[in-house]
DSSP file (Angstrom, degrees, kcal/mol; ACC not computed):
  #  RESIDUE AA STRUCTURE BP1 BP2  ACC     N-H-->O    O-->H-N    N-H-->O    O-->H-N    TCO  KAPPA ALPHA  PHI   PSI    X-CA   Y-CA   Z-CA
    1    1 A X              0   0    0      0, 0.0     2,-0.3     0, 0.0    39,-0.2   0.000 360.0 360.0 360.0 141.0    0.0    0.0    0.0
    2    2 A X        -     0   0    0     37,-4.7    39,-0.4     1,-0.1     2,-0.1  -0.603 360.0 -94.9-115.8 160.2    1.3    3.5   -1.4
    3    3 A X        -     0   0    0     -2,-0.3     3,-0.4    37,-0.1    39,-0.1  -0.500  43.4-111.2 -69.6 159.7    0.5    7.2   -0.6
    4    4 A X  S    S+     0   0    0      1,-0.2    40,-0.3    37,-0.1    36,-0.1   0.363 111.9  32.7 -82.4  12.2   -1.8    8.5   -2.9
    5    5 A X  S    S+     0   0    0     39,-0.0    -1,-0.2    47,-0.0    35,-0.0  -0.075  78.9 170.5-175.4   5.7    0.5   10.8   -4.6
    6    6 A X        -     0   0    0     -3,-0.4    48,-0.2     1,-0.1    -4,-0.0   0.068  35.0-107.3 -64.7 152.9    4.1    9.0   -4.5
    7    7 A X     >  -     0   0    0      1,-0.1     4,-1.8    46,-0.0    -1,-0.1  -0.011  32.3-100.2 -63.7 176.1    7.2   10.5   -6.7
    8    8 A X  T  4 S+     0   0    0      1,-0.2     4,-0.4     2,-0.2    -1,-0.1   0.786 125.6  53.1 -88.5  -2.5    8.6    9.0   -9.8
    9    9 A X  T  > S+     0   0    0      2,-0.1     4,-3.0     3,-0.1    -1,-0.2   0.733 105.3  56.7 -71.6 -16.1   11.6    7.4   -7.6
   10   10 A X  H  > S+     0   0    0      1,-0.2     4,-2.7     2,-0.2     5,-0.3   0.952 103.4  51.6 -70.9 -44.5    9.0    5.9   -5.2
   11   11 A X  H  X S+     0   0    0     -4,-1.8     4,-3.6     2,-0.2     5,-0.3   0.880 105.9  59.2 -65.9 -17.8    7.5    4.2   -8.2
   12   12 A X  H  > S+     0   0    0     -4,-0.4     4,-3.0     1,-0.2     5,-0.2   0.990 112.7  41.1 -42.4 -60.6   11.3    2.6   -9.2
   13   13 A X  H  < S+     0   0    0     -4,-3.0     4,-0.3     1,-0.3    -1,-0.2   0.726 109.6  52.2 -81.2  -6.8   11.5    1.2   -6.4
   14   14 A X  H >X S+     0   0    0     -4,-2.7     3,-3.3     2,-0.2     4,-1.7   0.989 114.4  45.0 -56.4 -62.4    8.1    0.0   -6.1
   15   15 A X  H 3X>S+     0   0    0     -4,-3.6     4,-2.8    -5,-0.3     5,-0.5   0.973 119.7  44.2 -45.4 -71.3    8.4   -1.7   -9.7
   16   16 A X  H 3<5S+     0   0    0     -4,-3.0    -1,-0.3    -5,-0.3    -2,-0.2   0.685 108.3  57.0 -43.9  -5.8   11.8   -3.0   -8.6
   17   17 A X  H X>5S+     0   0    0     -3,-3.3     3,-2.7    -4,-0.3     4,-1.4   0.959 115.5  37.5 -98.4 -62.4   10.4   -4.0   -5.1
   18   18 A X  H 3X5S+     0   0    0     -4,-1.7     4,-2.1     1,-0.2     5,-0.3   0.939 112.8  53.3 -61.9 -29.3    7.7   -6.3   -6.8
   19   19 A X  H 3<5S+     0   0    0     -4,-2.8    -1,-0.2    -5,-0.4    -2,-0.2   0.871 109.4  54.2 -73.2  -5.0    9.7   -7.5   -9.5
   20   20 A X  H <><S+     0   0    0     -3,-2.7     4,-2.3    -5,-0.5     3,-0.4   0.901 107.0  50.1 -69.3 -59.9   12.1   -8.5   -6.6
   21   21 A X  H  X S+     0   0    0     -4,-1.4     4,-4.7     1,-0.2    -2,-0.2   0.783 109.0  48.9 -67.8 -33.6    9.5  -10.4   -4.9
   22   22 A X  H  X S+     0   0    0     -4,-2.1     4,-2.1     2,-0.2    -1,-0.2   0.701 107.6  55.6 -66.9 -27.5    8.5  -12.5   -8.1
   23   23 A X  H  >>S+     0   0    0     -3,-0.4     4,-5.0    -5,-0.3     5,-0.6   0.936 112.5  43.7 -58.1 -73.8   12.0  -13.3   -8.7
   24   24 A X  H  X5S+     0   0    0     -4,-2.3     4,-1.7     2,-0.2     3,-0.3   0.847 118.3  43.5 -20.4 -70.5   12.0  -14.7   -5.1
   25   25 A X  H  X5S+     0   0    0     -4,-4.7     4,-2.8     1,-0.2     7,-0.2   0.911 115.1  47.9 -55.4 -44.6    8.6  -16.4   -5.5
   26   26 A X  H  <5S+     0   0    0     -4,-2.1    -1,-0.2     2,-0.2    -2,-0.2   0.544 107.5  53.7 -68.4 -21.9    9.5  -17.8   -8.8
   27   27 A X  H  <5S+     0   0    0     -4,-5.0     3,-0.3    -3,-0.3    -1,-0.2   0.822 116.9  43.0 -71.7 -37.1   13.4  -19.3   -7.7
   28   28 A X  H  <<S+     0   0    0     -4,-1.7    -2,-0.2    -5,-0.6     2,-0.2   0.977 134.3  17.6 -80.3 -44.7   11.4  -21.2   -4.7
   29   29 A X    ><  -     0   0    0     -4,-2.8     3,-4.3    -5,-0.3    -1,-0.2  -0.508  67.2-172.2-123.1  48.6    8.3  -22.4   -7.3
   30   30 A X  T 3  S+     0   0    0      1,-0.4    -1,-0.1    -3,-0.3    -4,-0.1   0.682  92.4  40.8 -38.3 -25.9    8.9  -22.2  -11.0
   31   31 A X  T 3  S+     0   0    0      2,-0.1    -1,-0.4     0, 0.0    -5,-0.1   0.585  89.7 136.8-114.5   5.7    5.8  -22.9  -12.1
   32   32 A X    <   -     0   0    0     -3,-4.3     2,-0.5    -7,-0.2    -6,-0.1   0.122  52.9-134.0  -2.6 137.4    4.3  -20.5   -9.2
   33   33 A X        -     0   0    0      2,-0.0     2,-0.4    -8,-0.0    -1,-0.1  -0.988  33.0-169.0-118.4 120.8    1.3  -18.0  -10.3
   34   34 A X        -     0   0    0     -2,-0.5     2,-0.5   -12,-0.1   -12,-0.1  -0.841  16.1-177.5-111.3 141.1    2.7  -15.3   -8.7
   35   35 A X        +     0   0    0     -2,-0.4     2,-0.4     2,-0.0    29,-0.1  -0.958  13.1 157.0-122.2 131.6    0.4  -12.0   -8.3
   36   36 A X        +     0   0    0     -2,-0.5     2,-0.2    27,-0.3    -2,-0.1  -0.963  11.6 160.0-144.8 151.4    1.9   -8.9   -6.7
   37   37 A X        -     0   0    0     -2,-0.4     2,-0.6    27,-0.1    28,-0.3  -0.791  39.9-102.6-140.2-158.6    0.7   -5.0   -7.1
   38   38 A X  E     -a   65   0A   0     26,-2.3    28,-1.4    -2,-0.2     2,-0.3  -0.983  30.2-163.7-135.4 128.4    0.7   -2.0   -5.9
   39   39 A X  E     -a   66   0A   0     -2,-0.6   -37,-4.7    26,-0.2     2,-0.4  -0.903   6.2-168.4-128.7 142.7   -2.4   -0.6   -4.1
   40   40 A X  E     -a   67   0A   0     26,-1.9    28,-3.0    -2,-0.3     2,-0.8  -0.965  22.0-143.5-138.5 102.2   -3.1    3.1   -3.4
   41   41 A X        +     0   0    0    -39,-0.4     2,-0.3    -2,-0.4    26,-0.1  -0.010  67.1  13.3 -66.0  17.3   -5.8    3.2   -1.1
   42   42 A X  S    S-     0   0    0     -2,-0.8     2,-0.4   -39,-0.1    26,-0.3  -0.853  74.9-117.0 170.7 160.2   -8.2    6.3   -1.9
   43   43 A X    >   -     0   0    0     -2,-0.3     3,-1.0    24,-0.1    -2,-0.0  -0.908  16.1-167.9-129.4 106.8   -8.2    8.4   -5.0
   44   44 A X  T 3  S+     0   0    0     -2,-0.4    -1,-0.1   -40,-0.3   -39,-0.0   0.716  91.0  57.4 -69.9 -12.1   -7.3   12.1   -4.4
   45   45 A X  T >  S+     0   0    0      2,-0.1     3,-0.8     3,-0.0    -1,-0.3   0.783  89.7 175.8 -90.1 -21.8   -8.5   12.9   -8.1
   46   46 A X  T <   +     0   0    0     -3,-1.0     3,-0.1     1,-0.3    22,-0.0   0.066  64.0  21.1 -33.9 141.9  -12.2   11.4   -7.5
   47   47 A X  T 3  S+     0   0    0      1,-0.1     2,-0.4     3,-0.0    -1,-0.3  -0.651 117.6  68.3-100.6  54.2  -14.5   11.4   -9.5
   48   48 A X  S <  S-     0   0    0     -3,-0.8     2,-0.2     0, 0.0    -1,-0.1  -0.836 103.6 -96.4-106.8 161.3  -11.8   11.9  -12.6
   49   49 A X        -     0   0    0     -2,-0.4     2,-0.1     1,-0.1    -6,-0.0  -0.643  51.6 -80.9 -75.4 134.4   -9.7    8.3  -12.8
   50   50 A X        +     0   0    0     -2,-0.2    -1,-0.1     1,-0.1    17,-0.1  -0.288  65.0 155.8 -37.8 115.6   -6.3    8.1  -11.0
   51   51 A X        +     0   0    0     -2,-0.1    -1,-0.1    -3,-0.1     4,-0.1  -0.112   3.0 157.5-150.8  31.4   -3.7    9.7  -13.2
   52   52 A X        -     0   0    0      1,-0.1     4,-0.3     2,-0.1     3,-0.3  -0.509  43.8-124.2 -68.1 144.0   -0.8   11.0  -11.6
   53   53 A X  S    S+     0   0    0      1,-0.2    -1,-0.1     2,-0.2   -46,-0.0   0.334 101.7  74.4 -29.5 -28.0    2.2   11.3  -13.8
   54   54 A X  S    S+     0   0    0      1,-0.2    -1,-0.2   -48,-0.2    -2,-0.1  -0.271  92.2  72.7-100.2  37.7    5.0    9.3  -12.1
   55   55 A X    >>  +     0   0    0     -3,-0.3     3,-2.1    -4,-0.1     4,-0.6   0.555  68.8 120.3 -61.1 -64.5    2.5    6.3  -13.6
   56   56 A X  T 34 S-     0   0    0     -4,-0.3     2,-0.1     1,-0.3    -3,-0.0   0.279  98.2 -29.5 -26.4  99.2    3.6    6.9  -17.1
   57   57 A X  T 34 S+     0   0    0      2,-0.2    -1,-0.3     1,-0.1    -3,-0.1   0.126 117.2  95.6  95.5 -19.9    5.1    4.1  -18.7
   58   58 A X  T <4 S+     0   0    0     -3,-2.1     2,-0.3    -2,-0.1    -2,-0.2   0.713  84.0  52.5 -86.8  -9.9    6.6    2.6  -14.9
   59   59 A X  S  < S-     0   0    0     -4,-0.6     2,-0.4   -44,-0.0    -2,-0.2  -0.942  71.0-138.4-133.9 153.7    3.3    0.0  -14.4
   60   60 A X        -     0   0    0     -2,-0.3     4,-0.1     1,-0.1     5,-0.1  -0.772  42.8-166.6 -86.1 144.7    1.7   -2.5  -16.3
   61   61 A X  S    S+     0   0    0     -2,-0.4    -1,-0.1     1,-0.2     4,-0.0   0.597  79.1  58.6-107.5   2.0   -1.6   -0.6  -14.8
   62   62 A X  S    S+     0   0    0      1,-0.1    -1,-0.2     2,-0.1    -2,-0.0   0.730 124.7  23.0 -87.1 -26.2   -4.2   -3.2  -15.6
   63   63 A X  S    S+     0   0    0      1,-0.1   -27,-0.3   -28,-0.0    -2,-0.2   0.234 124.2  45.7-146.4  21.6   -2.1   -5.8  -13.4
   64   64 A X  S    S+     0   0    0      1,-0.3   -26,-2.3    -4,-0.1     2,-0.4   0.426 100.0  55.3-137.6  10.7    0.0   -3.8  -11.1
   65   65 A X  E     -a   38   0A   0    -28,-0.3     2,-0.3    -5,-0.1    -1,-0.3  -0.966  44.2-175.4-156.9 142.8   -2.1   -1.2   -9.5
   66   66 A X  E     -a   39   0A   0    -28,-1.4   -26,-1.9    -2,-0.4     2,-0.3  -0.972  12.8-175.4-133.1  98.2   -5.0   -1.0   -7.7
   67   67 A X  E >   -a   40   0A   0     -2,-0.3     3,-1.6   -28,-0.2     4,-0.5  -0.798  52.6 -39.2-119.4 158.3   -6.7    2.6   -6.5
   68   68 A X  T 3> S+     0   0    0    -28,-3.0     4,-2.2    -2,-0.3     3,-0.5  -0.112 128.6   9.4  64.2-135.1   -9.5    3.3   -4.5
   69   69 A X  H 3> S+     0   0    0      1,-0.2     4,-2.6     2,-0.2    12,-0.2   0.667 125.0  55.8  -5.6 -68.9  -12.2    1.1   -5.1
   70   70 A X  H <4 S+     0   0    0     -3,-1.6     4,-0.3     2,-0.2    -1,-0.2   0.570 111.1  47.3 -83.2 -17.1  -10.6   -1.4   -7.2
   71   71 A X  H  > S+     0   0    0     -3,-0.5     4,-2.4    -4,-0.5    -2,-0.2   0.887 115.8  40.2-103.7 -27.9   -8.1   -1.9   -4.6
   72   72 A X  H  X>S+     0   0    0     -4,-2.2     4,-0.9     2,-0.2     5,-0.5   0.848 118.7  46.8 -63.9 -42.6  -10.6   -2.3   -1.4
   73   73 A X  H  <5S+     0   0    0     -4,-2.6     5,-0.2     3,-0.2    -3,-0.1   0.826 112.0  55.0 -83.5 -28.3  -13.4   -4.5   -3.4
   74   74 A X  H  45S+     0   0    0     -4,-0.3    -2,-0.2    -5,-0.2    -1,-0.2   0.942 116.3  42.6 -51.3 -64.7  -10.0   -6.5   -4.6
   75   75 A X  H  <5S+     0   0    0     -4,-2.4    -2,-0.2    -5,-0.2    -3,-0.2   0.850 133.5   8.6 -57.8 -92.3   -9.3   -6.9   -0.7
   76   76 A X  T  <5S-     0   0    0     -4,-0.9    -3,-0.2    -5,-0.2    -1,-0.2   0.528 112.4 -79.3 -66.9 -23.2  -11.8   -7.6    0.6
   77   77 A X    > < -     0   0    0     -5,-0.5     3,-0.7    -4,-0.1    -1,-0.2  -0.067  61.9 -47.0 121.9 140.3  -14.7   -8.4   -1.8
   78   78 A X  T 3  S+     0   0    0      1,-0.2    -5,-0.0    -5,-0.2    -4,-0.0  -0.087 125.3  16.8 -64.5 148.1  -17.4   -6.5   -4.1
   79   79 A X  T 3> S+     0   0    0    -10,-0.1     4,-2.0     3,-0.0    -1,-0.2   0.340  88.8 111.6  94.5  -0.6  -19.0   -3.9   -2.3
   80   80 A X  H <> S+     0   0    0     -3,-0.7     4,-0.8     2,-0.2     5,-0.2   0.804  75.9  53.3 -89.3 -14.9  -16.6   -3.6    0.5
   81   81 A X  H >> S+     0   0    0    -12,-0.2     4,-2.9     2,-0.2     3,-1.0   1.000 106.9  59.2 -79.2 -42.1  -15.1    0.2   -0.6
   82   82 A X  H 3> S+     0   0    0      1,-0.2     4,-1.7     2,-0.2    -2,-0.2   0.699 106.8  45.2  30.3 -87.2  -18.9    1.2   -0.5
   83   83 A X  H 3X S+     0   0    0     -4,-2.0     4,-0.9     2,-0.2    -1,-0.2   0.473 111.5  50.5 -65.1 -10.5  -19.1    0.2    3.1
   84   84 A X  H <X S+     0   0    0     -3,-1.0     4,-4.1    -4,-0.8     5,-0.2   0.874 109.6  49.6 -68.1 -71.0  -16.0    1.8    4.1
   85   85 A X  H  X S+     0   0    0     -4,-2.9     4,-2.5     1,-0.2    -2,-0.2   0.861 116.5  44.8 -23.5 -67.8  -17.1    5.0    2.5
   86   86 A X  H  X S+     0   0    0     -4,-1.7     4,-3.7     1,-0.2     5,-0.3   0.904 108.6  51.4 -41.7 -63.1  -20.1    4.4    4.4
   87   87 A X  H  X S+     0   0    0     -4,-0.9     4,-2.5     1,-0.2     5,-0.4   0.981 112.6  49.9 -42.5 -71.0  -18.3    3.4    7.8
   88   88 A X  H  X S+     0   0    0     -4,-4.1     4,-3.2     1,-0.2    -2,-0.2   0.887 114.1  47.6 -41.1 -56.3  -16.0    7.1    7.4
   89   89 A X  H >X S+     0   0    0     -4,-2.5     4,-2.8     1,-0.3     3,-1.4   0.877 117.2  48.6 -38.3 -65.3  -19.8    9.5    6.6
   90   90 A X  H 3X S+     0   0    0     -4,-3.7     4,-1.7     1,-0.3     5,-0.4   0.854 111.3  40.4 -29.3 -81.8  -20.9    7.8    9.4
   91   91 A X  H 3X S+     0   0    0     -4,-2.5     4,-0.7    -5,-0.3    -1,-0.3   0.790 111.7  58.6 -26.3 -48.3  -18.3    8.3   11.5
   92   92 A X  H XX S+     0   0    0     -4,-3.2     3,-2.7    -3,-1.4     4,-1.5   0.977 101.6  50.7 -75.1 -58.9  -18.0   11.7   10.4
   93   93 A X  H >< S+     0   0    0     -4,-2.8     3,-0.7     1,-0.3     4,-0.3   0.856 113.3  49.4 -52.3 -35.0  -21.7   13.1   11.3
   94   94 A X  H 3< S+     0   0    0     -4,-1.7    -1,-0.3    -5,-0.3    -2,-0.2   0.574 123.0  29.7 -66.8 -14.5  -21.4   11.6   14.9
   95   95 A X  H XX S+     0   0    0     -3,-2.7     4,-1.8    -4,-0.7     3,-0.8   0.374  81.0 114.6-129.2   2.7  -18.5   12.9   15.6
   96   96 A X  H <X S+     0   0    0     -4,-1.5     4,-0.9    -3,-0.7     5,-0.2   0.751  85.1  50.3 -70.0 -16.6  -18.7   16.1   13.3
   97   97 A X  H 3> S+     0   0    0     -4,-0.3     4,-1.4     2,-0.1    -1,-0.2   0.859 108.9  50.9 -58.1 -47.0  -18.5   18.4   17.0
   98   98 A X  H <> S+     0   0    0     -3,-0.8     4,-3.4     2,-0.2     5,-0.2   0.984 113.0  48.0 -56.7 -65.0  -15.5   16.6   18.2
   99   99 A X  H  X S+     0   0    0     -4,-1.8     4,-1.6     1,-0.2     3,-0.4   0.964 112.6  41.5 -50.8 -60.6  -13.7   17.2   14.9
  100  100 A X  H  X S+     0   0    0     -4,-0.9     4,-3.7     1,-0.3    -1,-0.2   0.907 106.8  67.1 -69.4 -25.4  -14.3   20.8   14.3
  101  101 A X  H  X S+     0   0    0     -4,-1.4     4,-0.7     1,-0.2    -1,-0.3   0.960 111.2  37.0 -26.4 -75.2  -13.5   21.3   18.2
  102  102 A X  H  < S+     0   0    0     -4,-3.4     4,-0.3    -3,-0.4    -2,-0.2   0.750 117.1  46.6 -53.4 -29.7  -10.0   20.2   17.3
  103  103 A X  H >< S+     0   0    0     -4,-1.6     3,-7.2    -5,-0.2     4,-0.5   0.968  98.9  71.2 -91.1 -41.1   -9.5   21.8   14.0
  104  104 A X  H >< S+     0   0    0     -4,-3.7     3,-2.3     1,-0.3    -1,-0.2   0.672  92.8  59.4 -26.6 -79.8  -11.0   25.1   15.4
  105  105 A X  G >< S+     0   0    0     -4,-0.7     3,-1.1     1,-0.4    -1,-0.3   0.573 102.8  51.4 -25.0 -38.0   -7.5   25.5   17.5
  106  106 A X  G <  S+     0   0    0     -3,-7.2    -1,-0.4    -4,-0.3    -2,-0.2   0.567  95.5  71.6 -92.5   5.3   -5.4   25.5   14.3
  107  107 A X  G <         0   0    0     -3,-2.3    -1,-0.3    -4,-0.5    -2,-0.2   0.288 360.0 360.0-118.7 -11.5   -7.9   28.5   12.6
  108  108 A X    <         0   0    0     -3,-1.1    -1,-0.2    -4,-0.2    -2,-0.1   0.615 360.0 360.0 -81.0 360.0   -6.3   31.3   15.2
C-alpha cells in the first residue's frame, strides 16, 4: 500500500520491489502463479480516474495497480469500498462536533 501521490523514484522502487519479490517467489516455485501489485488506497482525483504522472510508462496498470475502489473490493470483496465509505460518513456526522472542536484551535 502507497501514498496516494508517491514521486517517480517511489514508483522505481516500487516496480523494482515487486519484480524483486516475483524473482523470489518464482526461484522457490517455477511454475508458481505469482500475483503482486501496488495498491493506493483512496483516490485524491475522485471522480476523474487516478492519473498521476509518475505512472507513465513505470506499471503494467491493468495488473499492477489498484486505487480506491478497485483496490478495497480486490481486498476484501465486491462492495466492500462502498461500506468503508459508508463506515468514514458515518463516522464523520457523529463525531462532526469533536472534529471541528480540534481543528478550530489551528484556525487562530
Amino acid at each position: 500500500m502507497k501514498t496516494a501521490k508517491p514521486n517517480v523514484s517511489n514508483f522505481k522502487d516500487f516496480k523494482r520491489t515487486l519484480l524483486e519479490w516475483v524473482a523470489i517467489a518464482l526461484a522457490e516455485k517455477p511454475n508458481a502463479k505469482v500475483n503482486s501489485l501496488i495498491a493506493i488506497p483512496y483516490n485524491p482525483y475522485e471522480p476523474q480516474p487516478y492519473e498521476h504522472w509518475t505512472l507513465k510508462g513505470m506499471l503494467d496498470l491493468d495488473n499492477e495497480l489498484r486505487v480506491a475502489g478497485e483496490f478495497w473490493d480486490f481486498f476484501g470483496g465486491q462492495g466492500t469500498y462502498n461500506e468503508l465509505l459508508d463506515c468514514f460518513e458515518k463516522a464523520g456526522i457523529e463525531l462532526r462536533s469533536e472534529i471541528d472542536k480540534y481543528f478550530s484551535r489551528f484556525n487562530k
